[in-house]
N, C-alpha and C positions, 0 to 999 in steps of 0.2 A: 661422608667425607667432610672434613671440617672446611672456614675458610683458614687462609694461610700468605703470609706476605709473596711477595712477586720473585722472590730468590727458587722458588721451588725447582723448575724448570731446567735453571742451569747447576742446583745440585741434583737432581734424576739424575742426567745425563753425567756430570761428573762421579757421581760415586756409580754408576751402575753400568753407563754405557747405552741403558735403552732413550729413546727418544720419544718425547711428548709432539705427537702431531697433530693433534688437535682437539678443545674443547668442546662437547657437547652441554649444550647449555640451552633444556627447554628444545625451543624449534629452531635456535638460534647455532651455527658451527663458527668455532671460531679455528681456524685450519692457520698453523703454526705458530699457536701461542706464544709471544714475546715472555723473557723471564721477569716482564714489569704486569702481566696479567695476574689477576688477583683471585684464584679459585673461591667460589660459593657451594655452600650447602648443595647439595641435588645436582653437582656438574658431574658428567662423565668423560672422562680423558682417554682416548684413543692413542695408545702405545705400544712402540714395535721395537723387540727388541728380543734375547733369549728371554728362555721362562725365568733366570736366576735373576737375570735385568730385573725384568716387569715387576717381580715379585719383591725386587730392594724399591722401584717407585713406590709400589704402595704402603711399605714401608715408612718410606719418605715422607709422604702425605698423609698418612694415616697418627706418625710421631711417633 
């Protein structure tokens, strides 16, 4: 996963419908990521949502 500016969040949700619920990050959860949170390298995002959702976020984030 690349990093990526802080809009990510509120386009998932706009173009898919699924919802980012929280960032794993290391040992670290970050549980309702704001759209000004800045994803890093090595985060894993916790997403609920249909499969056709989930699969337009990783889209999303992936570019």
């Amino acid at each position: 996963m690349r990093t990526t500016d802080g809009l990510w969040a509120r386009r998932a949700r706009r173009r898919t419908g699924a919802s980012i619920v929280a960032v794993v990050r290391g040992e670290e959860v970050i549980v309702s990521p704001t759209p000004q949170e800045v994803l890093r390298g090595g985060d894993l995002l916790v997403v609920i949502g249909t499969h056709e959702g989930i699969a337009g976020v990783k889209q999303i984030i992936r570019g």
